[in-house]
N, C-alpha and C positions, 0 to 999 in steps of 0.2 A: 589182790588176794585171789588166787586161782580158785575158778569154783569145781567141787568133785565131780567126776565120773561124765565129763561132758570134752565134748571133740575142741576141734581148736575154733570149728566154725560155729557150732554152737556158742560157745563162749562170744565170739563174737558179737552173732546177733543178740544174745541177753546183753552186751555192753552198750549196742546200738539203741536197742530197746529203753534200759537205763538212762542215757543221754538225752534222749530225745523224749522222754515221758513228760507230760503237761504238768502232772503234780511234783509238786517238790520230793526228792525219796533221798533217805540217806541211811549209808549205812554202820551202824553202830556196833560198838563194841560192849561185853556184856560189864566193863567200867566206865561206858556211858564215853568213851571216845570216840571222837566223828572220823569213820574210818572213808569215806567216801560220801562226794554231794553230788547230785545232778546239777545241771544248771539252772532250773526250774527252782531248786532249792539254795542254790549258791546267791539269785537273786535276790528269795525271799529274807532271808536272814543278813546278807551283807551288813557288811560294818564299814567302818572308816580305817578300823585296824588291820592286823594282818587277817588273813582267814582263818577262823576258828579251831580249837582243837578238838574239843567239847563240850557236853550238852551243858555245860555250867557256864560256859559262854556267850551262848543263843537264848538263853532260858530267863525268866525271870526267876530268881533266887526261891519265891515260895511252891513253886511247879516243878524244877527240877530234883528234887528228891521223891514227889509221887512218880516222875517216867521213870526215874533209876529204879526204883520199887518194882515195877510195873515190870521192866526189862528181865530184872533178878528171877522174877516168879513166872514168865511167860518159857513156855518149854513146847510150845504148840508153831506147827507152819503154817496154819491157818492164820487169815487177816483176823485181826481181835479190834474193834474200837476203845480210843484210851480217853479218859475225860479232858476237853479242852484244856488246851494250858497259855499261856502268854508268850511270844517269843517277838525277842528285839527288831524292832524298829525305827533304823534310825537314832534316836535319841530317846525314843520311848517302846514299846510293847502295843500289841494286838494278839486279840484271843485266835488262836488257828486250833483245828480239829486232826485229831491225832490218832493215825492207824498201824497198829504192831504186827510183825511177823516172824518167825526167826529162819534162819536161814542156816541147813544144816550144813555144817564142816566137820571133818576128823581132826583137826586140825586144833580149830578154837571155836565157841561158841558166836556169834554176831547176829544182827538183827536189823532189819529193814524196816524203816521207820518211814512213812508215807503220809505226807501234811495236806490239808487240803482247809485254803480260807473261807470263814462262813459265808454263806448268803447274805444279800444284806438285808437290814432289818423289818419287818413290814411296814412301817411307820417311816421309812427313807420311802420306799417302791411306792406306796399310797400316794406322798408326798408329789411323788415324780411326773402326774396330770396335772396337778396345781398350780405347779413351777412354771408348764409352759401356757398359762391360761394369761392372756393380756391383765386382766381385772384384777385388783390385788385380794387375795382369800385368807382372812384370820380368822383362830380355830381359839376361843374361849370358852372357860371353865362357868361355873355358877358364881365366882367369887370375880368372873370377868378379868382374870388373868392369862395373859396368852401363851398357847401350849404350842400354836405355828401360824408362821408367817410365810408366805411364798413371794420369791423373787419381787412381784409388779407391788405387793404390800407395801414390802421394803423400802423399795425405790420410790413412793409414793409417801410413804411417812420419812424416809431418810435417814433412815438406819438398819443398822445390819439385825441378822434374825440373832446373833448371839445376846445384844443390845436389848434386840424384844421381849426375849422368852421370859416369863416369869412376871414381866413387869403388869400392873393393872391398868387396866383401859383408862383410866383419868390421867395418869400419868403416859399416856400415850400420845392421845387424842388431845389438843389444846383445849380446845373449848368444853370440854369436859371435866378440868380440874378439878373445879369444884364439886362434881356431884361425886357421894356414896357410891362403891358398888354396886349394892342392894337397889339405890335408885336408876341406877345405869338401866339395869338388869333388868329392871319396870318399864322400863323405858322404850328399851330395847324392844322388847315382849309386843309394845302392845303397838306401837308403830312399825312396826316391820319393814317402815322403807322410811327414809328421809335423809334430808342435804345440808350440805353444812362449808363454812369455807374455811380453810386450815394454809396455814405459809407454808410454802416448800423449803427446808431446812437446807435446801441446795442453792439455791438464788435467791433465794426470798418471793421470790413472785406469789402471788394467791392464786392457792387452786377450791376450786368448789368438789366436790365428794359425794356421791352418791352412796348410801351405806343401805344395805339389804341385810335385815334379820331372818337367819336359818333356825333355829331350835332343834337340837339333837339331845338324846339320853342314848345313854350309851352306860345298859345296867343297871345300877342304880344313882349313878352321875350326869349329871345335867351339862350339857355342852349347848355352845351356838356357834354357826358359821357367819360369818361376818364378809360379805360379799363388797368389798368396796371400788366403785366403779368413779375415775374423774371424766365429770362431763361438763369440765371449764370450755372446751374448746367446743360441747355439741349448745352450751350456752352461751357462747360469743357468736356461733353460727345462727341460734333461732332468735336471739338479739336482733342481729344484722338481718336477716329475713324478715321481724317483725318492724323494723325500722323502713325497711325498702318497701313493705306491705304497708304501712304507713304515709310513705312519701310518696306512692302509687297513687292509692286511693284519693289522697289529698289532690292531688295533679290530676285523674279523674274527676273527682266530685264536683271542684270548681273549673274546669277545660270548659272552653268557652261555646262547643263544640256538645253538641247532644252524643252520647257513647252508646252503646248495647251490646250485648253478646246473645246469637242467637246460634241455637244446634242446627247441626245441619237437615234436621227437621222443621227448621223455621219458628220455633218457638223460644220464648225468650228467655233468656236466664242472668239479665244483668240491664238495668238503664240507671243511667246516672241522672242528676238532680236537671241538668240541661235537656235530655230529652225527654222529661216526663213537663219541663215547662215549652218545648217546642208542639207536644203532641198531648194536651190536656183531653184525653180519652178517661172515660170511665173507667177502664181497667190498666190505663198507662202504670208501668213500672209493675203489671199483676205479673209473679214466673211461672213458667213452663203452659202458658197459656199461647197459642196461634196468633203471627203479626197482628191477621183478619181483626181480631177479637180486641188486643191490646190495643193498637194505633186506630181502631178506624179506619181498615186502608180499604179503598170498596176490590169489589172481586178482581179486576182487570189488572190495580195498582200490586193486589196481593201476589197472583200468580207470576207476574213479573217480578218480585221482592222476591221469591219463594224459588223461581229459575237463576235469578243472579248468584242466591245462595250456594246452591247446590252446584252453579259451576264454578264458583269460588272454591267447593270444596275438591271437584271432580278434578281440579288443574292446577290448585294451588296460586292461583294468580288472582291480583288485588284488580279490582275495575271501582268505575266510578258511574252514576247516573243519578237523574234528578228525578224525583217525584213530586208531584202536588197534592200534599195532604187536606184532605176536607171533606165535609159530606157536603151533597146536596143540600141547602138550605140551612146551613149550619148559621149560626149565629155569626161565626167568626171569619173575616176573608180568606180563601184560603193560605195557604204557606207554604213554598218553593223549598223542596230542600236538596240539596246535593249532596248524595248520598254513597260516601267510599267504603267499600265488601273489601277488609282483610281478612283472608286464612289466620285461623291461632294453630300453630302445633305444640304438643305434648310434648313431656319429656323424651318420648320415644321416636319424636317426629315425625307422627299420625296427625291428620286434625280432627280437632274434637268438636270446635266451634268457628264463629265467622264474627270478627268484630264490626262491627257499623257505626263508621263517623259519620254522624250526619249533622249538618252546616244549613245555617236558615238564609237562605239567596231571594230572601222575596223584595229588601229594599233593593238588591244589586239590581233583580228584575222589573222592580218598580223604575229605577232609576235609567236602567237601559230603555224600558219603554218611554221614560219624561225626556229623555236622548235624541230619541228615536224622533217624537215628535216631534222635539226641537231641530234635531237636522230637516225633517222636513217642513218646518217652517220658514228654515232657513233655504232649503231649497226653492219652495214656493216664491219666499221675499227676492233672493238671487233671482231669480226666472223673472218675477214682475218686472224687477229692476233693467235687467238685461231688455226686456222687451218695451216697456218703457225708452229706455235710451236707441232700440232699434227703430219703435215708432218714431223717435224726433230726429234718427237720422235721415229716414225715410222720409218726414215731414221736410226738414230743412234742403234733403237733396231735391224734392217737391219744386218749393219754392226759389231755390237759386235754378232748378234749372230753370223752370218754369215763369216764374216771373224775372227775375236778375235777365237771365238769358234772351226774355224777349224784348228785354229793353235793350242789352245790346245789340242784338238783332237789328232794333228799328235804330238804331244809335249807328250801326254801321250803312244801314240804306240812306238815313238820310245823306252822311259825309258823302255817301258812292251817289246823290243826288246833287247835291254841290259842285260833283265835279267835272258832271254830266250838266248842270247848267250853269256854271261860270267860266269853265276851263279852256273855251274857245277864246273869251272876250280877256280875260285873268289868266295870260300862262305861267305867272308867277306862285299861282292861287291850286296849281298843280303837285306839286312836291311834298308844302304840307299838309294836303287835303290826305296823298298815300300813304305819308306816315301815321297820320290818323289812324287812315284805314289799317296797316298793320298793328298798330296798340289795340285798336277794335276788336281784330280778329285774335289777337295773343290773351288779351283779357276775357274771351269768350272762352277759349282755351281753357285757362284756368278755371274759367269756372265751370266748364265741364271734367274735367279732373278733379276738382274739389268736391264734384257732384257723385261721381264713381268713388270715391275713396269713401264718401260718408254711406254710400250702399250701391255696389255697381250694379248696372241693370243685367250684369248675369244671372244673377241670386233670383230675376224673377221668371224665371225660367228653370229654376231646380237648384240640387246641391251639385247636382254633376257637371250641368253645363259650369255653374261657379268653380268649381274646383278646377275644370280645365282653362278658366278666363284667369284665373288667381295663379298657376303655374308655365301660362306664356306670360303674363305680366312679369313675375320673378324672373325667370330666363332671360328677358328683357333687358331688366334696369340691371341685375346682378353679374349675367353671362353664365351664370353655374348652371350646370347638369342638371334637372330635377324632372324624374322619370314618374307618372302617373299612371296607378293600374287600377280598374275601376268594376261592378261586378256585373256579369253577364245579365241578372234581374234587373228590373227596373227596380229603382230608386224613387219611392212614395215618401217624403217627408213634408208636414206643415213647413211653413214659412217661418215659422217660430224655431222648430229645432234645425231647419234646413241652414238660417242665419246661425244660429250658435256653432255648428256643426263646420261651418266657412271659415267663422272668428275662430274657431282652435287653429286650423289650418293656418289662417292667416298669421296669426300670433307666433306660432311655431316659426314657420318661415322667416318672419321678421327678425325671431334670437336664432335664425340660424345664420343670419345675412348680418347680423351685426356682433357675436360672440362666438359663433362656429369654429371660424378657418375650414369649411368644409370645402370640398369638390364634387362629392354627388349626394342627391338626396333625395328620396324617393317617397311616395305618398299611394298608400293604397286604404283601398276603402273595402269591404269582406260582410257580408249578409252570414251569421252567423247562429242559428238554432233563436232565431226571432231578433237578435239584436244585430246591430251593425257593430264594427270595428274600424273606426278611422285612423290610421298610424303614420305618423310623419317618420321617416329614420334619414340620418344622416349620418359622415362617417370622421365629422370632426373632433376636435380637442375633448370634447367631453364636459364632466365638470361632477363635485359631489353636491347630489343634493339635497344631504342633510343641513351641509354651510349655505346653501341657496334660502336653505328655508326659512320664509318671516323677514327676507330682505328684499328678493324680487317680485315685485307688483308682476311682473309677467309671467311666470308660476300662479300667483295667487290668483288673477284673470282667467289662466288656462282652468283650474279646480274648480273655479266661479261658472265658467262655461259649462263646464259638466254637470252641475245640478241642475243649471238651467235642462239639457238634453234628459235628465231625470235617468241618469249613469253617471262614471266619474271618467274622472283625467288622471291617468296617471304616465309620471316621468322616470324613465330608464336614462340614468348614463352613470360615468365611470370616468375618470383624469383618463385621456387616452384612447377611449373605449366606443366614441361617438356617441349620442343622442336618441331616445327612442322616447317619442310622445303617441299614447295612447286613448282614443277617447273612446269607451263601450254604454253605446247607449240602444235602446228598446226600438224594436222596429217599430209599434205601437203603444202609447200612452193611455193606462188606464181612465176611463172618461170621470172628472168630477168639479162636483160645482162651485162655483166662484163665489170664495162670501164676501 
């Protein structure tokens, strides 16, 4: 319908304008036929049927005769507000608000009819914080009937809000059934928080409830908000935490191991049942009191305990040390402990404090010292031993040289006097007078070799000149290489270590001549920051001697050796790798007496 007195481009833009207006506009005829719709308004009224013709189409049957009314008597261009009325929906109606205006023609009378839908209602928009709140929020009356339920509610009791509305909290809430409103409502009142466990109507699982009483009036009606929070899961949480705090403590209290926790002020804030019986102090197990004060520890022990702390805390790194806890004239022996400084950190990865394991080491050190002296008893007993058997070889080589020797001696003068006075007269009496004489002289032999092997007269002359007698003797009977390097000092040893000092050598040399397969072998002797170094090396087959061990008497000989020198013997080799015998003994022996 052409509108008057206006250009063509005018007309235009009022059409542009029309189209494209946000509110629905349409325009009417003054018998109430819908002469034109925006799209704004073609949306809001749409139908499933054809497009409508008029307002008895769009309208709910008891609204549309007050707009026709309304339209008949409206003679004004001004916008006028008309009372809400209901217009189709789909299958049903909503209230929209309604704006008249008439729009003047020479023509025919029509009317612009401009719809605009209500706001929505306070009680939705209110609603609309509560909805996105995790915690479910139910809004009851005085008779404890619910007037709202938000989303996490819902999904928490397991039904819809349509479901909820009206109904009464006993019929809500299981465990509730049985009471009264009125007792609810008592209830409610005066405990204002409490838990409760309810099934989830969705799995069945059990959840625990947190319910918080709000009380509201609102007028002269009594309301409450009903804050319900599940804290099934913050209760399986503090469960599990008091159970691990539990099984902590337990694994503490009886750790067989004294515990503590001390700040990194050194004071104490934690001893368990073990280290208040390792350190039976007056104030043991007292907190936030000074090691000093707690244990006993005297000044020296303290500020050490009190430095290890603090760089425990200053580096983050675990260290270990031992103390001797005890006073001066205490009653009780003292007590060894060793004592491990862990870091504890925070949650935040700060530390707060310093654990301290500390471990009672006084039988280990009791025991190390009953060791102790046992190895040197057993040193001493080897030493006698060894010297003992050196005296009677010394005795024995004595007497065969000494006596045996001088009877062959006279044993041979007299045959060489025989044959000097019969040999003229008896030349028969010649031949085996010389055979004699050689068995004489082959049998003194040997027993001068028997006499050298039980202690050669180099030994009494030092360990050096022996070492050099004992490595042309090997080269000798064997033909191997064995190269001697000796040390620019002179060489001060008794006659006691001097001999033990020989027998390593010797010993050595013999398993190298008889298990080796070697070709060179070398022997050096080294004055080293007070002790000596005697080391055999050789560059044969080898051998492991963890398998050697507790089977060869000549190993066990060599380690024998070395106590006697009051140092040890120790053996280097490898399958392959050749042989390294070391013996480190004191240039000087502490002086003590014989019991």
């Amino acid at each position: 319908m052409p509108l008057p007195n206006l250009s063509l481009a005018d007309t235009a833009i009022l059409r542009h304008v029309f189209q494209h207006a946000p509110d629905p506009l349409l325009v009417v005829g003054a018998d109430g036929s819908l002469l034109h719709l925006n799209p704004a308004a073609q949306r809001l009224i749409a139908t499933a049927a054809s497009p409508p013709s008029n307002l008895a189409a769009v309208l709910h049957p008891e609204d549309c005769p007050a707009l026709l009314s309304a339209i008949a008597m409206h003679r004004e261009a001004e916008e006028q507000e008309l009372a809400s009325a209901r217009y189709r929906d789909g299958d049903g109606f909503r209230w929209v608000h309604q704006f008249l205006s008439m729009i003047p023609s020479p023509e025919s009378a029509c009317y612009l009819l401009r719809l605009r839908l209500p706001a929505p209602p306070v009680e939705q928009i209110a609603s609309l914080p509560l909805d996105q709140l995790q915690d479910g929020m139910l809004l009851i009356d005085r008779q404890t009937c619910l007037r709202f339920a938000n989303g996490a509610a819902c999904r928490l009791l397991g039904q819809s809000l349509d479901q909820l509305l009206e109904l009464p909290l006993n019929r809500v809430i299981e465990p509730w059934r049985e009471h009264a409103p009125d007792y609810l409502w008592e209830q409610l009142a005066s405990q204002r928080r409490f838990s409760m466990n309810l099934t989830s109507r969705h799995d069945g699982s059990r959840l625990t409830l947190a319910l918080t009483f709000q009380p509201l009036q609102f007028f002269d009606s009594s309301y409450a908000l009903l804050r319900i929070e599940d804290i099934s899961e913050r209760l399986m949480r503090e469960a599990s935490l008091i159970e691990s705090e539990r099984r902590f403590r337990t694994l503490v209290e009886n750790a067989p191991d004294g515990i503590g926790r001390f700040t990194p002020e050194c004071q104490l804030l934690y001893a368990n049942p073990t280290l208040r019986r390792l350190v039976p102090y007056q104030h043991a197990g007292r907190i936030e009191l000074p090691a000093e004060q707690t244990f006993g520890l005297d000044r020296q022990q303290h500020t050490e305990f009190a430095a290890l702390v603090s760089h425990a805390v200053e580096t983050g790194e675990s260290m270990e040390r031992e103390f001797i806890h005890g006073q001066p004239g205490a009653e009780r022996a003292p007590r060894h402990l060793l004592v491990r400084l862990v870091p504890e950190l925070d949650a935040e990865a700060r530390i707060r404090s310093v654990i301290a394991i500390s471990r009672d080491i006084t039988g280990i050190r009791a025991t190390e010292r009953d060791l102790e002296a046992s190895h040197a008893r057993l040193r001493d007993l080897a030493s006698r031993r060894e010297n003992a058997r050196e005296e009677e070889r010394k005795l024995i080589a004595r007497e065969i040289h000494d006596e045996l020797g001088q009877h062959l001696t006279a044993l041979r003068m007299g045959i060489s006097m025989l044959r000097l006075q019969f040999g003229t007269r008896e030349p028969g009496l010649i031949a085996p007078v010389e055979r004699l004489m050689q068995l004489c002289d082959g049998t003194i032999q040997v027993v001068r070799d028997l006499a050298t092997q039980l202690r050669p007269a180099a030994l009494n002359m030092g360990l050096v000149a022996a070492l050099e007698w004992l490595v042309d003797q090997f080269q000798r009977n064997t033909g191997l290489s064995c190269a001697l390097d000796l040390p620019c000092q002179k060489v001060e040893l008794d006659d006691t270590r001097a001999t033990a000092a020989f027998r390593v050598a010797q010993e050595a040399l013999t398993n190298v001549a008889r298990h080796a397969l070697a070709s060179r072998i070398t022997i050096t002797l080294q004055l080293r920051e007070g002790s000596f170094l005697l080391e055999i090396h050789d560059n044969g087959q080898g051998f492991d001697p963890r398998q050697a061990a507790g089977r060869s008497l000549g190993l066990s000989g060599l380690h024998e050796r070395g106590l006697t020198l009051g140092g040890q013997v120790i053996v280097f080799s490898h399958p392959g790798q050749g042989t390294t015998v070391q013996a480190l003994f004191p240039q000087d022996l502490p002086s003590k007496e014989s019991p």
